[in-house]
DSSP file (Angstrom, degrees, kcal/mol; ACC not computed):
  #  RESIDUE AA STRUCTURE BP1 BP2  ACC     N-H-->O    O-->H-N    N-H-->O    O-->H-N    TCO  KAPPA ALPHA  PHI   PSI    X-CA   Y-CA   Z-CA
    1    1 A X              0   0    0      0, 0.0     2,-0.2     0, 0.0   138,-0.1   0.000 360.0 360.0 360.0 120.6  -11.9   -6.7  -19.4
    2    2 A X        -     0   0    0    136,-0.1   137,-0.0     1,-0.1   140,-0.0  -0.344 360.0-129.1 -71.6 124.5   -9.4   -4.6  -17.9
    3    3 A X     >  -     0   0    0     -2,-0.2     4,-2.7     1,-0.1     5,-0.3   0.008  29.0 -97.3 -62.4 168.2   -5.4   -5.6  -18.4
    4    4 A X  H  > S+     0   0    0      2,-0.1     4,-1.9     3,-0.1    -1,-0.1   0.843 127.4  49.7 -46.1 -30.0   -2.5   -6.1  -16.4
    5    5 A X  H >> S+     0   0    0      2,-0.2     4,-2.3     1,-0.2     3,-0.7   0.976 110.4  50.0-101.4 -68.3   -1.4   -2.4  -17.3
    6    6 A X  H 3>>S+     0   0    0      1,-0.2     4,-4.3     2,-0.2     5,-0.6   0.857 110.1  52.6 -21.2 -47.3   -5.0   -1.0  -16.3
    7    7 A X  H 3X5S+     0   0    0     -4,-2.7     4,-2.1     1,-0.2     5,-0.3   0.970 112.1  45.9 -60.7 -53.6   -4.6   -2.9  -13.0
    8    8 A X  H <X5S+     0   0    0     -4,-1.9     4,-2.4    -3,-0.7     5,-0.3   0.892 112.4  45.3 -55.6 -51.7   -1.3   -1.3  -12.4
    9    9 A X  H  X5S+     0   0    0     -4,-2.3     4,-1.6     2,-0.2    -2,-0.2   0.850 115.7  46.0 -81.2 -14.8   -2.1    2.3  -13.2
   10   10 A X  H  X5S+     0   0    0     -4,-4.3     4,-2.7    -5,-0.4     5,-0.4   0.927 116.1  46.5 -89.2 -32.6   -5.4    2.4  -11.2
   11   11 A X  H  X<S+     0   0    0     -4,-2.1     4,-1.8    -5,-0.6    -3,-0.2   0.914 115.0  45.5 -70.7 -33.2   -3.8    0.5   -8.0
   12   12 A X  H  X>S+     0   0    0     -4,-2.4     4,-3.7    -5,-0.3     5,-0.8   0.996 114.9  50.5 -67.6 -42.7   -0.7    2.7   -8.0
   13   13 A X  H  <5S+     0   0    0     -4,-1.6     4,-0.3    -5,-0.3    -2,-0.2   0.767 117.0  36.4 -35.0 -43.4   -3.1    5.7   -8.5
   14   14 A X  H  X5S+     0   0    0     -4,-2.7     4,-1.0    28,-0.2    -1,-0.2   0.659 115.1  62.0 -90.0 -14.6   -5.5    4.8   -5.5
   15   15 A X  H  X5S+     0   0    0     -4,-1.8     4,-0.7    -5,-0.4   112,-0.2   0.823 108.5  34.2 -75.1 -28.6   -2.5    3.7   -3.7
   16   16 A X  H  X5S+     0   0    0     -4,-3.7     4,-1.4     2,-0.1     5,-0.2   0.751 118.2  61.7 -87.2 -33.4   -0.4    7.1   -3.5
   17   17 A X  H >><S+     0   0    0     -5,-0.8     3,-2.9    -4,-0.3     4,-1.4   0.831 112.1  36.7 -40.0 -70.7   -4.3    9.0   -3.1
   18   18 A X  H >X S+     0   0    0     -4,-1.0     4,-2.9     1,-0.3     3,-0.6   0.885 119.6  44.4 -48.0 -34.3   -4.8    7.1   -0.1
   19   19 A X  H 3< S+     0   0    0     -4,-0.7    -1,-0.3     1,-0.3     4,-0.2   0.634 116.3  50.6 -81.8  -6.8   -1.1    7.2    1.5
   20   20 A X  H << S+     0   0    0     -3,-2.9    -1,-0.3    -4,-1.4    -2,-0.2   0.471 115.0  43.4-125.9   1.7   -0.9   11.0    0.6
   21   21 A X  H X< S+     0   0    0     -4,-1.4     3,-1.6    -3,-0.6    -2,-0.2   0.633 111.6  52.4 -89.8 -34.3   -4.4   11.5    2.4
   22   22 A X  T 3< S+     0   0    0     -4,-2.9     3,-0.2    -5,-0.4    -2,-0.1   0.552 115.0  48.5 -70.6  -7.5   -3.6    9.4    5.4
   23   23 A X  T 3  S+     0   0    0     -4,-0.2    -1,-0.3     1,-0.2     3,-0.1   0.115  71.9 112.8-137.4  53.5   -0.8   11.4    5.5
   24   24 A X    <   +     0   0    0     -3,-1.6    -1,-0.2     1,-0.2    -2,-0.1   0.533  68.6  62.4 -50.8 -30.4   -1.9   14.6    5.3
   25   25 A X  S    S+     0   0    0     -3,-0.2    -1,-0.2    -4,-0.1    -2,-0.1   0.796  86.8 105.1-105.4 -32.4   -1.1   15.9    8.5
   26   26 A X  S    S-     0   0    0     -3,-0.1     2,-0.4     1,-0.1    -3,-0.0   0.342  86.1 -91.7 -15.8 167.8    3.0   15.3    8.0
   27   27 A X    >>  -     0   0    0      1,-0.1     3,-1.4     0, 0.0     4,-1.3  -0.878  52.8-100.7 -95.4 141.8    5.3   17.6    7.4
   28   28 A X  H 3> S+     0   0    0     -2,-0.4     4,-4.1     1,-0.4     5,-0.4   0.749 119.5  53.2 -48.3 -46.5    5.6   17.8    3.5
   29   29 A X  H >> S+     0   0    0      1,-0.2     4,-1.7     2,-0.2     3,-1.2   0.983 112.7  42.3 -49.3 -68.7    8.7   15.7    3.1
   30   30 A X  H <> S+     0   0    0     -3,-1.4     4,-2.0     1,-0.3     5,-0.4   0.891 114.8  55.8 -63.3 -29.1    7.3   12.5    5.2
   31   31 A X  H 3< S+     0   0    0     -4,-1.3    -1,-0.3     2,-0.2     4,-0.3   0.916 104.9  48.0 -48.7 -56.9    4.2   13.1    3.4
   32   32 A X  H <X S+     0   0    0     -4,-4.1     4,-0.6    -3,-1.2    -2,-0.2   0.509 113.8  51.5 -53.0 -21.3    5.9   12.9    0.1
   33   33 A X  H >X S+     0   0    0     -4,-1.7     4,-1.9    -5,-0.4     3,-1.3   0.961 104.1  50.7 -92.6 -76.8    7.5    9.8    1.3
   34   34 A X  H 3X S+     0   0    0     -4,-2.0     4,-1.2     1,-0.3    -2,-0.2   0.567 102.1  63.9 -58.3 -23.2    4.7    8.0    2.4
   35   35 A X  H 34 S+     0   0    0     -5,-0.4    -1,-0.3    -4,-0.3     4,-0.3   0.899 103.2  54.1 -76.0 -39.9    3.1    8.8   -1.0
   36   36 A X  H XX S+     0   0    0     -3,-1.3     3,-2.4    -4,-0.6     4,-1.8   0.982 107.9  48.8 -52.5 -56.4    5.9    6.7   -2.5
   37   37 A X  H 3X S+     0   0    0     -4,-1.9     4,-2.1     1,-0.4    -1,-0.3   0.664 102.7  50.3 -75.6 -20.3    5.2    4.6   -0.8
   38   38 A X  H 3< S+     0   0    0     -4,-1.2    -1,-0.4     2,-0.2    -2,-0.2   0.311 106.4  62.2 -78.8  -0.4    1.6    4.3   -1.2
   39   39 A X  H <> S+     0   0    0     -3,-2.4     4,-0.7    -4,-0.3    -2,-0.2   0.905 111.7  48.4 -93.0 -59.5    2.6    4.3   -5.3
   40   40 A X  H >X S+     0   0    0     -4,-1.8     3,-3.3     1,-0.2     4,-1.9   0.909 108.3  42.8 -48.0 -65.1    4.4    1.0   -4.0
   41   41 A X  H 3X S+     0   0    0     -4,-2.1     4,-1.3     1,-0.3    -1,-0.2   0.811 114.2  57.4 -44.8 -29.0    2.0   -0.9   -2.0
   42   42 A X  H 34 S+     0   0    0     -5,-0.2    -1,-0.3     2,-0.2     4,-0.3   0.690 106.6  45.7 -94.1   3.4   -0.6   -0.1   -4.7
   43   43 A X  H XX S+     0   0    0     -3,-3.3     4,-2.3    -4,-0.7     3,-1.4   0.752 119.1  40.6 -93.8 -52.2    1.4   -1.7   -7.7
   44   44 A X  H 3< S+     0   0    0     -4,-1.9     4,-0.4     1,-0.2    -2,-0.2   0.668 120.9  44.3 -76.4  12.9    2.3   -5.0   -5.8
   45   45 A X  T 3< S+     0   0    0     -4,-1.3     4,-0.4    -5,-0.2    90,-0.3   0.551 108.5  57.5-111.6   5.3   -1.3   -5.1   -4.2
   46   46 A X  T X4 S+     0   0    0     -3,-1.4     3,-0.5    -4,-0.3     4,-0.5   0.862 115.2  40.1 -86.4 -37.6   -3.0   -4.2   -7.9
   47   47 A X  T >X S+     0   0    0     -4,-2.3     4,-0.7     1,-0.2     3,-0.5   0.909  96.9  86.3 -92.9 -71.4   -1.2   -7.4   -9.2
   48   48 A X  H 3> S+     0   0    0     -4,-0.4     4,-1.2    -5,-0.4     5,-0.4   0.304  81.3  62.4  26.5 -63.1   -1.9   -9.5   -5.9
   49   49 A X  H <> S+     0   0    0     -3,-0.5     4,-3.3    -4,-0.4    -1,-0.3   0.933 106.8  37.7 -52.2 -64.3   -5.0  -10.5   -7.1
   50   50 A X  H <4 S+     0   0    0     -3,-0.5    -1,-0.2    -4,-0.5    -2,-0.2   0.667 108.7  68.9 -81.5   2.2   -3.8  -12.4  -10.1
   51   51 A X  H  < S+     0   0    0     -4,-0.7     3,-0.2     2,-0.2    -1,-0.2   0.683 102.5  36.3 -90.8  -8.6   -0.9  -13.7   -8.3
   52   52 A X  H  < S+     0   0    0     -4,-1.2     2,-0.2     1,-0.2    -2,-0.2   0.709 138.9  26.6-105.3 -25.6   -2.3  -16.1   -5.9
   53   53 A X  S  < S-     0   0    0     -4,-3.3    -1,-0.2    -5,-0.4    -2,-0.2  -0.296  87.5-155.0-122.7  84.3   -4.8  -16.8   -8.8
   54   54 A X        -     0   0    0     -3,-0.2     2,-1.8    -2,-0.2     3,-0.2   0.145  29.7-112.3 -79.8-170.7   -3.8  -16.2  -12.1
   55   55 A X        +     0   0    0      1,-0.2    -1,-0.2    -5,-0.1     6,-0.1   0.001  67.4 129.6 -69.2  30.2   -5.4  -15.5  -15.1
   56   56 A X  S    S+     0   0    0     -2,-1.8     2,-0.3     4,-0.1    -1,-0.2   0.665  84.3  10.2 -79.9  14.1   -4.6  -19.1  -17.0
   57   57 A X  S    S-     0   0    0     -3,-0.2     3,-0.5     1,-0.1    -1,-0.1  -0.913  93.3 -97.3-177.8 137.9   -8.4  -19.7  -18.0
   58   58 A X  S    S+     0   0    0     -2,-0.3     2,-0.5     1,-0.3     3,-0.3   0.649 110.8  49.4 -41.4 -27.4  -11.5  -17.2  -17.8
   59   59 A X        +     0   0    0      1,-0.2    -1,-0.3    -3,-0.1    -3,-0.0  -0.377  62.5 125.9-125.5  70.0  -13.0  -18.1  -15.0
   60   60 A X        +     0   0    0     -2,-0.5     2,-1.0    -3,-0.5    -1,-0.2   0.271  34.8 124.9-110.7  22.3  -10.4  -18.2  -12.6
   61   61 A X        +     0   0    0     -3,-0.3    86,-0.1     3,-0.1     2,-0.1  -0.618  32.7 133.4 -79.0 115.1  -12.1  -15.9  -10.0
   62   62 A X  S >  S-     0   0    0     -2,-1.0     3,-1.1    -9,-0.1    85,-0.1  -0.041  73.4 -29.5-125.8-122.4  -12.3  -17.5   -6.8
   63   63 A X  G >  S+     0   0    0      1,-0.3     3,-2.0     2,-0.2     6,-0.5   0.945 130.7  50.4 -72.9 -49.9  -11.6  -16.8   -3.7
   64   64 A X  G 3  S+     0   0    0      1,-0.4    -1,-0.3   -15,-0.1   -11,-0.1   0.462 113.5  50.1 -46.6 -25.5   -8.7  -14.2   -4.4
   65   65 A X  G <  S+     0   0    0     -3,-1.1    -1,-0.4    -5,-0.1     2,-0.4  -0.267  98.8 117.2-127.2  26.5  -10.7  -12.6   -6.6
   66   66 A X    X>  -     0   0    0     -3,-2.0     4,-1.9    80,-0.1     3,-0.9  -0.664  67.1-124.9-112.4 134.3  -14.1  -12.2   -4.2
   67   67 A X  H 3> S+     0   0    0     80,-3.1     4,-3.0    -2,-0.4    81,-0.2   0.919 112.0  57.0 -51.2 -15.6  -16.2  -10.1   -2.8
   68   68 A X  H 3> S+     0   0    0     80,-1.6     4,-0.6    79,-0.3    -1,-0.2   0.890 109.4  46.5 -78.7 -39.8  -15.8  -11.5    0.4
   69   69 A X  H <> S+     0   0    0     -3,-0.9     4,-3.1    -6,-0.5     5,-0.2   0.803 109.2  58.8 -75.3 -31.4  -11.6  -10.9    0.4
   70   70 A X  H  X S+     0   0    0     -4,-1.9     4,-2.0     1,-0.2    -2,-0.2   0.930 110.9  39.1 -52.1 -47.9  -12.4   -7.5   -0.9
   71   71 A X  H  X S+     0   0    0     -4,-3.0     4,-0.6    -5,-0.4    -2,-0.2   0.570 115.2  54.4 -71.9 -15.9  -14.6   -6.9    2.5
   72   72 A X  H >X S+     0   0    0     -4,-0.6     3,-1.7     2,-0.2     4,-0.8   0.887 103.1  49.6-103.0 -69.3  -12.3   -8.5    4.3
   73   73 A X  H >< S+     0   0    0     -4,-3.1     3,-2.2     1,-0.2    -2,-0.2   0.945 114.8  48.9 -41.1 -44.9   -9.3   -6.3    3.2
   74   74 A X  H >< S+     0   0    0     -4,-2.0     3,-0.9     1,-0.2    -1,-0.2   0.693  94.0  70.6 -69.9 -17.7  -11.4   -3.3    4.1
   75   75 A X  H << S+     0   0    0     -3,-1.7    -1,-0.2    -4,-0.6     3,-0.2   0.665 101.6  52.0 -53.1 -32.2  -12.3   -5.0    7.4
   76   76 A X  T X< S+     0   0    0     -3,-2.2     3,-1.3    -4,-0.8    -2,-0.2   0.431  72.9  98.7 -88.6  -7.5   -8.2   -4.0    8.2
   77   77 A X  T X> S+     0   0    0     -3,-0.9     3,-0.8     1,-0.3     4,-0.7   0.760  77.0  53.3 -68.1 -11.2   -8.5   -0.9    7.4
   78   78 A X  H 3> S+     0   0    0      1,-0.3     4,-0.6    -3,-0.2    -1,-0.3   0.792 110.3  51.3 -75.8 -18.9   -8.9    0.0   11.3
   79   79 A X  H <4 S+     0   0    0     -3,-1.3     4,-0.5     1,-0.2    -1,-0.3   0.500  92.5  73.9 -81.1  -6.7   -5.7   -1.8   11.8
   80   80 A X  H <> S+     0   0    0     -3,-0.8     4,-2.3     2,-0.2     5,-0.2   0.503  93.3  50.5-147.5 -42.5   -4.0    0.0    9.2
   81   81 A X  H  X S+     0   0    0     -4,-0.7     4,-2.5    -3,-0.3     3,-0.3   0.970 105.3  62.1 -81.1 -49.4   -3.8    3.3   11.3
   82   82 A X  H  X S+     0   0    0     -4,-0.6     4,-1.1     1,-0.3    -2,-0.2   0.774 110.6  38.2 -37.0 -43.3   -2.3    1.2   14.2
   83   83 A X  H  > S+     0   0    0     -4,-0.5     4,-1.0     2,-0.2     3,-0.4   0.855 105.4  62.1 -75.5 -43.9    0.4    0.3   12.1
   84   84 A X  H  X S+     0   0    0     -4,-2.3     4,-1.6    -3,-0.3     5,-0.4   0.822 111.7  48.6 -56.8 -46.7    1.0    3.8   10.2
   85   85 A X  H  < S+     0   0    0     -4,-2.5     4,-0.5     2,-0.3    -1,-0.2   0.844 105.4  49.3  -8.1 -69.9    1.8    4.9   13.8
   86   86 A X  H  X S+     0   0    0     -4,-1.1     4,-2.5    -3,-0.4    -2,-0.2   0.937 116.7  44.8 -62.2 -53.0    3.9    2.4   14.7
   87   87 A X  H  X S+     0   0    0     -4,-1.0     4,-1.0     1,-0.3    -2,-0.3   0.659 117.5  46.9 -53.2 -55.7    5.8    3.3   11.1
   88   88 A X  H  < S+     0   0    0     -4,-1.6    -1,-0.3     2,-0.2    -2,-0.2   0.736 108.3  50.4 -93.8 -43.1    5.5    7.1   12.0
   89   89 A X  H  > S+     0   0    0     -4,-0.5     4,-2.1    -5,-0.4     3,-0.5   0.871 113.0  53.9 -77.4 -19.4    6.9    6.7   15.8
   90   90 A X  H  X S+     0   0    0     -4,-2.5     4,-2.1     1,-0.2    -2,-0.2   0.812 112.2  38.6 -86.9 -26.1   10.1    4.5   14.1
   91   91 A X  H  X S+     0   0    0     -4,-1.0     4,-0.7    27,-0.3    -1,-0.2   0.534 116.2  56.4-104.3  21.2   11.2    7.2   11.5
   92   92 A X  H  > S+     0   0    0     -3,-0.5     4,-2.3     2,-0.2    -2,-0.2   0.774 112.9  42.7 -88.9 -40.7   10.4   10.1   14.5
   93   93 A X  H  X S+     0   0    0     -4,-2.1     4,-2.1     1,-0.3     5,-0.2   0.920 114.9  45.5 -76.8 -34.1   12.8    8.3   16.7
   94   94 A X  H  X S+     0   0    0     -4,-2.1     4,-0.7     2,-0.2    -1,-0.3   0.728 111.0  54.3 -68.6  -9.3   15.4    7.8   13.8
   95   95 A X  H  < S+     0   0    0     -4,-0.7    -2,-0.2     2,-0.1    -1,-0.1   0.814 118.9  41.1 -45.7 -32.0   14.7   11.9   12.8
   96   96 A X  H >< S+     0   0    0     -4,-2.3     3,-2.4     2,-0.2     4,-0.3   0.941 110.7  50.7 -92.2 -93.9   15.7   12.1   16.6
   97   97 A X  H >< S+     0   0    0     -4,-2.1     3,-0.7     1,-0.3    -1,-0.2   0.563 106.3  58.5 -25.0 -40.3   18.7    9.4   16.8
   98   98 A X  T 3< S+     0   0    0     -4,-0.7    -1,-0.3     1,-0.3    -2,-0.2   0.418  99.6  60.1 -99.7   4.1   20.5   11.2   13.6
   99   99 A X  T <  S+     0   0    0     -3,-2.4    -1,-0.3    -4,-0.1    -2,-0.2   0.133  75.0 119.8-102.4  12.8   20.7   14.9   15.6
  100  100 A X    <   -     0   0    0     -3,-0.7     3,-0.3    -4,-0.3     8,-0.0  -0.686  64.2-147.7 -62.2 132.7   22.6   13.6   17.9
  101  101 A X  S    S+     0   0    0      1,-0.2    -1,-0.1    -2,-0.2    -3,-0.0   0.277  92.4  59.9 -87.1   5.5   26.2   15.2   18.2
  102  102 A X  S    S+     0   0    0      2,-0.1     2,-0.7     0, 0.0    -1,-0.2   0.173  82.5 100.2-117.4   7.3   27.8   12.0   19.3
  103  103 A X  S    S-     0   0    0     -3,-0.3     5,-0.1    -6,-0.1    -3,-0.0  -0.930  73.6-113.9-103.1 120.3   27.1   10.0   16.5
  104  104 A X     >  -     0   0    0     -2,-0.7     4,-1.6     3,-0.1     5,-0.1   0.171  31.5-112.4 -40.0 130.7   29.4    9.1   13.4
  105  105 A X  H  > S+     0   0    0      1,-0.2     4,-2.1     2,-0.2     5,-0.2   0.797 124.1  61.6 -56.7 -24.9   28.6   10.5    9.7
  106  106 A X  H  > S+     0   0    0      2,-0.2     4,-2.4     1,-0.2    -1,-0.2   0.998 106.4  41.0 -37.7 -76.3   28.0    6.5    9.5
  107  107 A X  H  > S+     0   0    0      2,-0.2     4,-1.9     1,-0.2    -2,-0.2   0.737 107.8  51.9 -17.5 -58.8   25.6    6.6   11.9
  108  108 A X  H  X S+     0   0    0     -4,-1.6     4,-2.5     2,-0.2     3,-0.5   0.954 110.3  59.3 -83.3 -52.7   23.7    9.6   10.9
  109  109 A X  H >X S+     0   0    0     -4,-2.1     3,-1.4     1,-0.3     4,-1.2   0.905 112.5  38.9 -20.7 -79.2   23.7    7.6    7.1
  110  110 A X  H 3X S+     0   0    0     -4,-2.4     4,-2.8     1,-0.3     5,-0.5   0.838 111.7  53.2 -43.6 -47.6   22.0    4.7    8.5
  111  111 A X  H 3X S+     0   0    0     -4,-1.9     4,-2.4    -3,-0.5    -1,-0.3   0.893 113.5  44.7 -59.4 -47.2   19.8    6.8   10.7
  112  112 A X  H <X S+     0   0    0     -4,-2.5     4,-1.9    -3,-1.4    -2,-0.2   0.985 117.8  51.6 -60.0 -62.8   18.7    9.0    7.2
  113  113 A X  H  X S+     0   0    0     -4,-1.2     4,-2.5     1,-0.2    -2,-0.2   0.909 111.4  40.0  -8.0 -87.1   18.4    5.3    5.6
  114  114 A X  H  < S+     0   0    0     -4,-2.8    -1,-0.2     2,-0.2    -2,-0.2   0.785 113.2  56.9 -74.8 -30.2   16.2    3.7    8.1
  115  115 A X  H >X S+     0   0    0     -4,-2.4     4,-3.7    -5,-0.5     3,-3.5   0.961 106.1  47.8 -53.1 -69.7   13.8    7.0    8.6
  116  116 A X  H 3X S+     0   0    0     -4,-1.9     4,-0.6     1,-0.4    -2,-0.2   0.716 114.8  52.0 -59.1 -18.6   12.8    7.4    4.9
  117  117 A X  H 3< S+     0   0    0     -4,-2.5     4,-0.4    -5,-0.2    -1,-0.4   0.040 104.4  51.1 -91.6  38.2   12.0    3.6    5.1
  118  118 A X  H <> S+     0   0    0     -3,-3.5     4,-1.0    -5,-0.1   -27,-0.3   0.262 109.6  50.0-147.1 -38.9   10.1    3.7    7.7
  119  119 A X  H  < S+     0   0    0     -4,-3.7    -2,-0.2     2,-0.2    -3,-0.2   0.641 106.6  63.1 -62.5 -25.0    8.1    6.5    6.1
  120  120 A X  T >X S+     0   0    0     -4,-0.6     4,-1.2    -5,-0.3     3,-0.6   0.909 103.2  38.5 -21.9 -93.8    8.0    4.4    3.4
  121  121 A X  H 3> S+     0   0    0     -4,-0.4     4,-1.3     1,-0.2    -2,-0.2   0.838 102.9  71.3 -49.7 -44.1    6.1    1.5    5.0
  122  122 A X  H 3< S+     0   0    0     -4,-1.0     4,-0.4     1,-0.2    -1,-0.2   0.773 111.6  30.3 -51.9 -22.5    3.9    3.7    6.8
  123  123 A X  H <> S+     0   0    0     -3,-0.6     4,-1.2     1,-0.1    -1,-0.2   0.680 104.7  76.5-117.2  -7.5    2.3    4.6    3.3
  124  124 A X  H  X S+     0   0    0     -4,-1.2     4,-1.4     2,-0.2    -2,-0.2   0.727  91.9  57.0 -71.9  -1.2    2.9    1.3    1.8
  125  125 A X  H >X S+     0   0    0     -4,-1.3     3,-1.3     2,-0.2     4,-1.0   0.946 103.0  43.0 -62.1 -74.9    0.0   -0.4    3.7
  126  126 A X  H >> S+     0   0    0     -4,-0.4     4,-2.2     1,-0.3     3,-0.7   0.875 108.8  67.5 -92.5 -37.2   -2.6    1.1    3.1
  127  127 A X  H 3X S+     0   0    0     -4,-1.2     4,-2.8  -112,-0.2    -1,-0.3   0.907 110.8  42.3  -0.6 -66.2   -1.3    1.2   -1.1
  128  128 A X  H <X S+     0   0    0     -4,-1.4     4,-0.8    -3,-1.3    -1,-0.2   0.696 106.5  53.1-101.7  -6.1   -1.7   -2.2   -1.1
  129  129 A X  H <X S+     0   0    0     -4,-1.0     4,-1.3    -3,-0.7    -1,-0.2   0.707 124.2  35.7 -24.1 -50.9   -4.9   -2.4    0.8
  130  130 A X  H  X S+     0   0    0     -4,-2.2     4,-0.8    -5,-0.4    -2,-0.2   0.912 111.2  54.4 -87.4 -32.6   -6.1    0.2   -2.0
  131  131 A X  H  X S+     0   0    0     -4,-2.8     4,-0.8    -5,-0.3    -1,-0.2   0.869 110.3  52.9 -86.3 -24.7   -4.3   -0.9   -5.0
  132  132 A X  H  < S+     0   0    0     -4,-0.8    -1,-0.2     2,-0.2    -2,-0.2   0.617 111.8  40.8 -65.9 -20.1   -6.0   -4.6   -4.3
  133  133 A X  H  X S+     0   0    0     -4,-1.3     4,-1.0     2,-0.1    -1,-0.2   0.323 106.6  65.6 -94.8   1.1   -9.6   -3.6   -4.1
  134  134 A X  H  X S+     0   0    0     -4,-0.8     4,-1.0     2,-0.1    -2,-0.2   0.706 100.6  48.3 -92.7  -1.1   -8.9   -1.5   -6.7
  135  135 A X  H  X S+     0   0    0     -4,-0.8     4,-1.6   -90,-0.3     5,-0.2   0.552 109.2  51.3 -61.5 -30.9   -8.3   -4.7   -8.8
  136  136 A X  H  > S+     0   0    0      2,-0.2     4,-1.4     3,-0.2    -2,-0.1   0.657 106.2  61.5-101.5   1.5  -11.4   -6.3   -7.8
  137  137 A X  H  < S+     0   0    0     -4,-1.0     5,-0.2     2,-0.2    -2,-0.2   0.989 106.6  40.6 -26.8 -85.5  -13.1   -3.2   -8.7
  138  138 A X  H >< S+     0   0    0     -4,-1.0     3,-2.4     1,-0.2    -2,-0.2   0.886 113.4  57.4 -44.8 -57.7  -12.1   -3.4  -11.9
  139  139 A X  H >< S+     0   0    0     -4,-1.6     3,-1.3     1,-0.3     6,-0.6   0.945 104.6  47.3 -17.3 -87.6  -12.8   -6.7  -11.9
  140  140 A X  T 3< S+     0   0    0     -4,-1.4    -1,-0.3     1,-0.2     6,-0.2   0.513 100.8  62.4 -54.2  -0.6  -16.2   -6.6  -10.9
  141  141 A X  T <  S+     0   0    0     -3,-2.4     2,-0.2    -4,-0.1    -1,-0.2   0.073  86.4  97.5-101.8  16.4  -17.4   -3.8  -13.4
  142  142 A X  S <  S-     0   0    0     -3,-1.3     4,-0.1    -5,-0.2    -3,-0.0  -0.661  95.4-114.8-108.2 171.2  -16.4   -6.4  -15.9
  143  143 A X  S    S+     0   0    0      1,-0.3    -1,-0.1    -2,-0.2    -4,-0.0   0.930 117.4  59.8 -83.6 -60.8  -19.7   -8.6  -17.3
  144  144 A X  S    S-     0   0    0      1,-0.2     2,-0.3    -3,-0.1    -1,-0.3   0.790  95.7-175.6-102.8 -67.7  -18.1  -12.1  -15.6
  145  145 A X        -     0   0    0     -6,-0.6     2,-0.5     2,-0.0    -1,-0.2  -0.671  26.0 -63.5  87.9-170.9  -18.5   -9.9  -12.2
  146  146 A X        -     0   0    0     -2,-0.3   -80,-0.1    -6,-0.2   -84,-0.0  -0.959  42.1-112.9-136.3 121.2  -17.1  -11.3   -8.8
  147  147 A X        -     0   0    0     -2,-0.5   -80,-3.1   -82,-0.2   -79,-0.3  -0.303  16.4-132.8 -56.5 147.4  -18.1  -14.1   -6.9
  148  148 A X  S    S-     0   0    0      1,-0.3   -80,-1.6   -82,-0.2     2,-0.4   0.994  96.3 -35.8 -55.6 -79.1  -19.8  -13.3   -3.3
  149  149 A X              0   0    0    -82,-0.1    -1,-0.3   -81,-0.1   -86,-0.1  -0.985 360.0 360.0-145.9 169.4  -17.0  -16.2   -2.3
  150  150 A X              0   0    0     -2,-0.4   -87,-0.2    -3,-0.2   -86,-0.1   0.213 360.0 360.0-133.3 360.0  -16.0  -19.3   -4.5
């Protein structure tokens, strides 16, 4: 049965794959960025699972733990670009805001700030999209398996 620390190294792993394919087409930096970020979203969404159910007694796969929330997450994944967009057009317009010659080395801080998070989130979705079916992966190759829903 795969541990907390299994759960953790394959969901950050499928979380920067995926953010560092979805953002392939970046320029290297925001790419890089977005990979981080995908490293995040796939550690808190590899533990996800056992945090809305934990683990206190073997058979505490229910719903959280189902196939049916697995399909469901994957259901989002079309929404998922919508958002990486949105997340992509907010740290183009702070790249843009912070070359402006009228703005205060304050400014231009914030501006640097509020890009690189904004690259950020754009690869921490779909991380924790990935690092949470990659917990009921694991999950399911295990002999207990995964309920259809519970």
């Amino acid at each position: 049965m795969p541990n907390r620390q299994v759960h953790v190294k394959v969901g950050v792993f499928s979380g920067c794959g995926l953010a560092a394919y979805r953002s392939r087409e970046q320029d290297l930096l925001k790419m890089f960025l977005e990979t981080i970020g995908g490293g995040f979203g796939g550690y808190i969404g590899s533990k996800l699972p056992d945090i809305i159910e934990p683990a206190s007694w073997p058979g505490h796969r229910q719903f959280a733990h189902s196939v049916t929330a697995g399909g469901s997450i994957a259901c989002l994944y079309g929404l998922l670009e919508r958002w990486e967009k949105y997340f992509r057009s907010q740290a183009k317009y702070y790249g843009d805001k912070k070359s402006e010659e009228c703005v205060c080395w304050f400014q231009k801080f914030l501006y640097v700030i509020f890009e690189v998070l904004s690259c950020i989130l754009a690869g921490s979705l779909g991380g924790l999209g990935a690092g949470y079916i990659s917990h009921l992966v694991l999950d399911g190759r295990t002999a207990k398996g995964l309920p259809v829903i519970n």
